[in-house]
Residue frames relative to the residue before (quaternion, step in Angstrom):
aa qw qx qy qz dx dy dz
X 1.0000 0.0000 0.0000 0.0000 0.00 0.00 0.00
X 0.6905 -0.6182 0.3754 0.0133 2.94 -1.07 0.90
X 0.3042 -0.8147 0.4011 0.2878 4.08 0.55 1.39
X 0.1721 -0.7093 0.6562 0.1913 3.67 -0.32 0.77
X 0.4623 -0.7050 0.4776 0.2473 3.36 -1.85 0.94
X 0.4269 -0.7128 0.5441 0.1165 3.54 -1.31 1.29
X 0.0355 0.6848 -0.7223 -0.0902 3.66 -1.24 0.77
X 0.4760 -0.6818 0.5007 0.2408 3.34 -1.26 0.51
X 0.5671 -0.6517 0.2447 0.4402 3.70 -0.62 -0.02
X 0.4181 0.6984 -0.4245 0.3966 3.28 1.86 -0.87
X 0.6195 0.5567 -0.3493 0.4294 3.59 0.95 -1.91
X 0.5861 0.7217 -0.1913 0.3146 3.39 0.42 -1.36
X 0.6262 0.5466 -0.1044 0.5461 3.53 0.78 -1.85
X 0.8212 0.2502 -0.1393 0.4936 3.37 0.03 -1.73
X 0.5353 0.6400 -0.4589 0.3053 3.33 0.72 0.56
X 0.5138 0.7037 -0.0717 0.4855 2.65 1.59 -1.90
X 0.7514 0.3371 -0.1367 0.5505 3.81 0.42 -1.86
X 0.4458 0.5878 -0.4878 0.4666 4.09 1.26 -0.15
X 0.1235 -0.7277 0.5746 0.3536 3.67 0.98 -1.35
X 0.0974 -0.7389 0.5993 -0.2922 3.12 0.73 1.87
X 0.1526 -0.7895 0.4997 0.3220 3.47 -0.94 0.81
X 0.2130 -0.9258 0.3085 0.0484 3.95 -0.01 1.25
X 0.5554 -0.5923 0.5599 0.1652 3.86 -0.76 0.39
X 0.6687 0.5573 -0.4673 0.1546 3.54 0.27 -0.16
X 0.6054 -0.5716 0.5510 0.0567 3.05 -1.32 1.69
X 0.1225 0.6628 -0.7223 -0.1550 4.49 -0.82 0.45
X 0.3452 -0.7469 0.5675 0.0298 3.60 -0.92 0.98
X 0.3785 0.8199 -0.2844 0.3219 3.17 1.73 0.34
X 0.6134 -0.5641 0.4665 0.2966 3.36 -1.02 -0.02
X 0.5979 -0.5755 0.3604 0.4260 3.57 -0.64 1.19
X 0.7616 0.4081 -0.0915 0.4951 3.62 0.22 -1.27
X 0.5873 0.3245 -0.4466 0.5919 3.90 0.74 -0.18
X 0.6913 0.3067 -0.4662 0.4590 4.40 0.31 -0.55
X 0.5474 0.5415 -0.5757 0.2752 3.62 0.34 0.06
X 0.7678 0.4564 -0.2788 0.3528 3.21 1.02 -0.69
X 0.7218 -0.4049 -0.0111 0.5612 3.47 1.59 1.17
X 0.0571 -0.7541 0.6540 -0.0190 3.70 -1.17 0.64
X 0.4903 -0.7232 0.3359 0.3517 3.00 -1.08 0.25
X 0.7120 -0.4028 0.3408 0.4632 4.05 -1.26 1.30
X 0.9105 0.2822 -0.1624 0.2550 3.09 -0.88 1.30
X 0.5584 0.6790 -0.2787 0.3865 2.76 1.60 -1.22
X 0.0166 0.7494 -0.6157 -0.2430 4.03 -1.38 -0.32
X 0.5954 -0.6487 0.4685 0.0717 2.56 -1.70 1.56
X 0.0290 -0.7120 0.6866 -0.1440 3.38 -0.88 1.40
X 0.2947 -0.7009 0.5738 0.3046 3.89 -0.76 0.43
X 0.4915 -0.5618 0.5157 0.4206 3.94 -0.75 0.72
X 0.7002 0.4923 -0.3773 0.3536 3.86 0.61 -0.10
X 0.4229 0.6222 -0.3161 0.5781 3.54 1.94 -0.48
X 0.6311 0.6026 -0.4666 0.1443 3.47 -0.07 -1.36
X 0.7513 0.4685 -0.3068 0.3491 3.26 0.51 -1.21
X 0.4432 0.7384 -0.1745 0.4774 3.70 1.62 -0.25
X 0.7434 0.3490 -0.0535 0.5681 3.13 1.21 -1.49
X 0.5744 0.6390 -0.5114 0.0169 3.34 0.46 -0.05
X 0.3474 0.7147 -0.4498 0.4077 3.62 1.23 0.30
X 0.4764 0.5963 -0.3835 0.5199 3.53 1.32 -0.39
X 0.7373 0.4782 -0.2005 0.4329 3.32 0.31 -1.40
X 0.3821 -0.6369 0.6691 0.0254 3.42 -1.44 1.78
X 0.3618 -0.7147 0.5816 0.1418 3.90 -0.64 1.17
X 0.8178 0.3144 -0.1793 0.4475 3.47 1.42 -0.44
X 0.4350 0.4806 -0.4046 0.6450 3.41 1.63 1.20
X 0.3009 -0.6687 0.6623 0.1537 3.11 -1.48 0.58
X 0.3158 -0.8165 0.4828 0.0207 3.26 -0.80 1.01
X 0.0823 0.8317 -0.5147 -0.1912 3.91 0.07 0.17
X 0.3367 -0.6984 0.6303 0.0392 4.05 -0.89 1.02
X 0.0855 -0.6734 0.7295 -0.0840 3.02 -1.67 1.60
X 0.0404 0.7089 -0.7013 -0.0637 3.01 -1.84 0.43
X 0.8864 -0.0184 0.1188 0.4471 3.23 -1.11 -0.51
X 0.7857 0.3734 0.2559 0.4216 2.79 0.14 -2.45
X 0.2361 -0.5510 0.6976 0.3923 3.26 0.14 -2.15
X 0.5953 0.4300 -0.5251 0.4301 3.66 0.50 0.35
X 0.7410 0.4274 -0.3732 0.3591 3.61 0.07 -0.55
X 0.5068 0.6455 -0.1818 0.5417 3.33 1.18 -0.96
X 0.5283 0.5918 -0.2765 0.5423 4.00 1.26 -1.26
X 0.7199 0.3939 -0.1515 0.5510 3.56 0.14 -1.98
X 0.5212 0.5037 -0.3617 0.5863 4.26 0.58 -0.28
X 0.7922 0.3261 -0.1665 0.4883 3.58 0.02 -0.89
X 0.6807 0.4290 -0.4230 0.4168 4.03 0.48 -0.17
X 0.5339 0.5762 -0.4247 0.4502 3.28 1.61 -1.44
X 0.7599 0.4691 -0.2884 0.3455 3.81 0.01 -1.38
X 0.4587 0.5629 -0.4184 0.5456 3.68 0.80 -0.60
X 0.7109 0.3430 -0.3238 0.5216 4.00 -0.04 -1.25
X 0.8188 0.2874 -0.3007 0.3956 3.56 0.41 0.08
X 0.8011 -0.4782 0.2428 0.2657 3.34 1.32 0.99
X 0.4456 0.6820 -0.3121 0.4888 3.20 2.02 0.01
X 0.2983 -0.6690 0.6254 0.2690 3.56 -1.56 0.92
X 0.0548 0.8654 -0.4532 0.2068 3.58 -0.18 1.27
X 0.1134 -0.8026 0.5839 -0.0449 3.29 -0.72 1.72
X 0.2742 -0.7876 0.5203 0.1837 3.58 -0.87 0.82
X 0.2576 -0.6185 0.6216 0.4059 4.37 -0.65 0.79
X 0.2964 -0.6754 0.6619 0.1337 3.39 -1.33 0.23
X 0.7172 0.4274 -0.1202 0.5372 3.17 -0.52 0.54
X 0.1536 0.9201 -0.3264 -0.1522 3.71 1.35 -1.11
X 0.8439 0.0859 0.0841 0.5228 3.44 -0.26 -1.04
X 0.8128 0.3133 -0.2235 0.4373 3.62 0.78 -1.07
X 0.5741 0.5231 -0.4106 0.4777 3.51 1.58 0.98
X 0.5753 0.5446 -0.3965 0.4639 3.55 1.30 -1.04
X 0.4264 -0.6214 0.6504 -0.0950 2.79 -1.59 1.27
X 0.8131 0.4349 -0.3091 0.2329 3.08 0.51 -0.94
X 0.7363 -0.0904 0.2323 0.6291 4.28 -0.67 -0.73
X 0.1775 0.7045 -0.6827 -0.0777 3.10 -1.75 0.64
X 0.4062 -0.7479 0.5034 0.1495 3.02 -1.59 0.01
């Protein structure tokens, strides 16, 4: 399998506060993004994804959060095998520091 590509949240953040215009995917659980995500972001359950991929722009890069960085991980190999530009947050939600909503 194939090393998918890793961004950190700091990277993330100072994108975000750059007013970068960004892709990021929360793969979360209805009730875990209520309890904040990051500005901008769009909510897809990691169980949708495979559903959605008509959503998904082969010529954007996309970067995926979750919790952790594991679910979001298993989100980010599946899409790669299908040709996606795909960045995983490590670390995910219980590292980001920065603004939510």
């Amino acid at each position: 399998m194939e090393e998918i590509q890793i961004i950190t949240p700091e990277q993330v953040k100072a994108k975000v506060e750059a007013g970068e215009k960004l892709n990021i995917i929360d793969v979360r659980e209805e009730e875990e993004v209520a309890l904040g995500t990051i500005p901008g972001a769009i909510h897809i359950p990691m169980g949708e994804i495979p559903f959605s991929l008509a959503s998904f722009d082969k010529n954007k890069e996309y970067i995926f959060i979750c919790r952790s960085g594991n679910r979001s991980g298993h989100v980010c190999y599946y899409l790669q095998e299908q040709g996606f530009n795909v960045w995983n947050m490590i670390g995910g939600m219980l590292e980001w520091t920065g603004k939510t909503i």
